[in-house]
C-alpha positions in Angstrom: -11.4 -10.0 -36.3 -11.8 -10.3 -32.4 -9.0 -8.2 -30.2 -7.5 -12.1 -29.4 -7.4 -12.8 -33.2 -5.8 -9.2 -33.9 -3.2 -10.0 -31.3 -2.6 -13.4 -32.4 -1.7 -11.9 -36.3 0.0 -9.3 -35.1 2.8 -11.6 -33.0 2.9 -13.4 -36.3 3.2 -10.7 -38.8 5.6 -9.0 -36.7 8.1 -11.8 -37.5 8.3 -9.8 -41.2 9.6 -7.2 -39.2 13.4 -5.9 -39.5 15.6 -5.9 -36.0 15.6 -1.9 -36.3 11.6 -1.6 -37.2 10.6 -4.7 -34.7 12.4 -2.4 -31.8 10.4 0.8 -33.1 6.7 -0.4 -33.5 7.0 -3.1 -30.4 7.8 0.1 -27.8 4.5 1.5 -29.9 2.3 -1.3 -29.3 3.6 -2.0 -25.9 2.9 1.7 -24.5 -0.3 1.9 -26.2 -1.6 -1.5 -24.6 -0.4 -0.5 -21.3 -3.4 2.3 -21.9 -6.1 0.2 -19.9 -8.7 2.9 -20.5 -8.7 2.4 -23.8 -10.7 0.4 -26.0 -9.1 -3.1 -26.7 -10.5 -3.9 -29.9 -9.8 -0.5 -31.8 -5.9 -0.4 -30.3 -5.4 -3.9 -31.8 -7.2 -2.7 -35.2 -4.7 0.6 -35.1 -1.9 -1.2 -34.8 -2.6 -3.7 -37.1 -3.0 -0.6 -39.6 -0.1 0.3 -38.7 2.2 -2.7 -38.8 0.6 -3.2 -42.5 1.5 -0.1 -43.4 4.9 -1.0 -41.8 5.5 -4.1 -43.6 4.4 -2.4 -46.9 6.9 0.4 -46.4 9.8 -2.1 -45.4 9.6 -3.6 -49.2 9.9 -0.4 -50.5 13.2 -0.3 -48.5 11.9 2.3 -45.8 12.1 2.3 -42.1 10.2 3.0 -39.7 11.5 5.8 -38.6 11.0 7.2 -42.6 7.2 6.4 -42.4 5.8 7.2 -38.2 8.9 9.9 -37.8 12.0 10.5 -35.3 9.6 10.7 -32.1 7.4 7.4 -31.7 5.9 8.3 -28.6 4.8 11.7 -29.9 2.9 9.7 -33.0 1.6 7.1 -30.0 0.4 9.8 -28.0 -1.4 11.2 -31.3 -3.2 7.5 -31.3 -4.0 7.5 -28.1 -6.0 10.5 -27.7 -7.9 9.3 -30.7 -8.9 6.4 -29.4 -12.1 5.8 -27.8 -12.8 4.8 -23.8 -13.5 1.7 -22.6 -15.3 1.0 -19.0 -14.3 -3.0 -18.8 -10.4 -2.4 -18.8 -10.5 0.1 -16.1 -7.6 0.1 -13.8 -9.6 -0.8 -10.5 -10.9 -4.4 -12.2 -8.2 -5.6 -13.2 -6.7 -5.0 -9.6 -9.3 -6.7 -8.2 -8.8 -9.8 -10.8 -5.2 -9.9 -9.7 -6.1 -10.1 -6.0 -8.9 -12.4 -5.9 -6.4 -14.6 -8.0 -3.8 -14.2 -5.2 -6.7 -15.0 -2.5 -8.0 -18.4 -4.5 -3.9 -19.9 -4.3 -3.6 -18.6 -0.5 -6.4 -20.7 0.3 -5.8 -23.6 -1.5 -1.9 -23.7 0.0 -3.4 -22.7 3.0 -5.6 -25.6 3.2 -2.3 -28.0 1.6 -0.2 -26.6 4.3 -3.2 -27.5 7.3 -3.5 -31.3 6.0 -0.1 -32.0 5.9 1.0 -30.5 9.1 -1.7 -32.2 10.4 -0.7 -35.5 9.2 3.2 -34.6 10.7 2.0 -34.6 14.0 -1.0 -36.6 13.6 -3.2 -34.6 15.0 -5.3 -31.1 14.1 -4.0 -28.5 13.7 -5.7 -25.4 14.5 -7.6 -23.9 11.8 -9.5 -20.5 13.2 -9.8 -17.6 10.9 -9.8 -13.9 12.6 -11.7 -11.8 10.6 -10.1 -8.6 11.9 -6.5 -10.0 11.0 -7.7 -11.0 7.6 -9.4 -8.2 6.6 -6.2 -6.3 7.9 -4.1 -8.9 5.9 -6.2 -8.3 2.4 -5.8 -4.7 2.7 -2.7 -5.2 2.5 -2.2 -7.4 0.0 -4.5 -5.3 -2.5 -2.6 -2.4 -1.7 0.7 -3.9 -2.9 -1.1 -4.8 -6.0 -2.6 -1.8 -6.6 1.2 -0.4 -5.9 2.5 -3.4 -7.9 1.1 -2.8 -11.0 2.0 0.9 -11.1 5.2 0.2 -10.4 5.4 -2.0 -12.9 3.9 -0.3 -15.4 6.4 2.5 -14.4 9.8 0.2 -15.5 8.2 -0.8 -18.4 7.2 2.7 -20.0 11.0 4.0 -18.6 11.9 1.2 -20.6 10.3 2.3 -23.9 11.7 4.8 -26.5 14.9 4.7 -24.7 17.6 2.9 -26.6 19.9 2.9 -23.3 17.3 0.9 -21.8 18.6 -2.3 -19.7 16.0 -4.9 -19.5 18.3 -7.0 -16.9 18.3 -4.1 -14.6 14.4 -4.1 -15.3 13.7 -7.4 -14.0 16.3 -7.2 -11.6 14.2 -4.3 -9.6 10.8 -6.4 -10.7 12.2 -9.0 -8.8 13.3 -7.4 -5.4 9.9 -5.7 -5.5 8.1 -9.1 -6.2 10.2 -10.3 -3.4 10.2 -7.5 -1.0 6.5 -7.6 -1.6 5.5 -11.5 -0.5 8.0 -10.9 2.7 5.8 -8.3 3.8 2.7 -10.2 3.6 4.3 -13.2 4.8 5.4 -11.2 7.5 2.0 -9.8 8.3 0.3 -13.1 8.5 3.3 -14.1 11.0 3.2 -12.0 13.3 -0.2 -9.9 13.7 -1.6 -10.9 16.6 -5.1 -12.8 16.6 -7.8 -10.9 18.0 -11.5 -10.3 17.4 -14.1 -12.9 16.3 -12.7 -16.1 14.6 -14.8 -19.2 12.7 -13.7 -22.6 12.0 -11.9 -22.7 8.6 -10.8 -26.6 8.1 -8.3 -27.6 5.4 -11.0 -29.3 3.3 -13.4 -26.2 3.4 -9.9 -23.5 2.0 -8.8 -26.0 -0.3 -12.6 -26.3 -1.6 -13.0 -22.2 -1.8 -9.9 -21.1 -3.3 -10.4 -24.1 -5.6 -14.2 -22.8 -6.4 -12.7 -19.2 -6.7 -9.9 -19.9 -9.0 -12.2 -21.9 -11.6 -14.8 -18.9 -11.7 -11.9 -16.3 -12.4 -10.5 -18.9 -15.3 -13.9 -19.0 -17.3 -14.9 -15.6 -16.3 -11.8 -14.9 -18.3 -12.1 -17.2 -21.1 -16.1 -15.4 -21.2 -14.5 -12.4 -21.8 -11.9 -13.2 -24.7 -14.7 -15.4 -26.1 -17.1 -12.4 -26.1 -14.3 -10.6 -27.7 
């Protein structure tokens, strides 16, 4: 089976799974899959060994704790060092993929926000793009991406293996971040000043682009799964 297949069984066998055992081999499968590096289709294929072999010691009245041992992200680590590279799930395009996502919305609320302002006052509205304050203002924003999924990556794995773990508390500091985050780049776009060259950007043309750029991202992504 493809890696989306292998996913797709695994959510459903895991339902088989015990409250005690579910707990166990989801912090497994969730710190290996945070492993961008690694190959996608041979993690799903080891851990749906290992949920088989999980199920098939549960009716023989073991847990899992009896058959991976008392230190699951010792055994993970094991797996993960086995497990061979992958170049397409590297770190730096999957930022990018996050960004350009971001980018295709701004536009298109951009372009939302232009037309019906304009339409308010009934009259344009002006629509110049600085290319010093933009390229300032995407900085930016892919920093606090890049920044953004460490971070985040960082809460989830202190979540894991730790059974004094609060997921409230979790998405309580995902949020402010998240929050904290968007005020910063709304505050950029506020208040840097505009200075350098500048082209005509109507509403039409940055609902048009980020439309354009958000379709190529979806089927770029459904390529992907479909080639896997």
């Amino acid at each position: 089976m493809k890696a989306k297949q292998l996913i797709e069984e695994n959510n459903r066998k895991r339902e088989q799974l015990t409250s005690e055992n579910e707990k166990y081999y989801s912090d497994m499968l969730i710190y290996i899959r945070l492993q961008l590096s690694l190959s996608e289709q041979q993690s799903e294929e080891v851990l749906m060994e290992m949920l088989d072999h999980l199920l098939d010691g549960q009716i023989e009245g073991k847990s899992a704790r009896d058959i991976f041992g008392a230190d699951p992200k010792g055994y993970a680590d094991e797996i993960i060092e086995n497990l061979p590279k992958e170049q397409k799930r590297e770190v730096i395009p999957f930022i990018m993929g996050i960004v350009l996502n971001l980018v295709s919305w701004m536009l298109m609320i951009r372009g939302g926000v232009i037309l019906v302002i304009s339409q308010i006052k009934n009259e344009d509205v002006g629509s110049s793009v600085y290319v010093f304050p933009t390229l300032v203002t995407f900085a930016v924003i892919l920093g606090v991406v890049a920044f953004g999924v460490w971070y985040i990556f960082r809460v989830i794995q202190q979540g894991l293996f730790n059974e004094k773990a609060n997921e409230k508390k979790d998405m309580v500091k995902v949020g402010i971040f998240g929050a904290t985050s968007m005020g910063l780049v709304i505050a950029l776009t506020m208040f840097i000043p505009d200075f350098g060259p500048a082209f005509g950007f109507s509403w039409w043309a940055s609902l048009l682009t980020g439309g354009v750029l958000w379709v190529i991202l979806f089927l770029v992504k459904k390529l992907e799964v479909g080639v896997r």
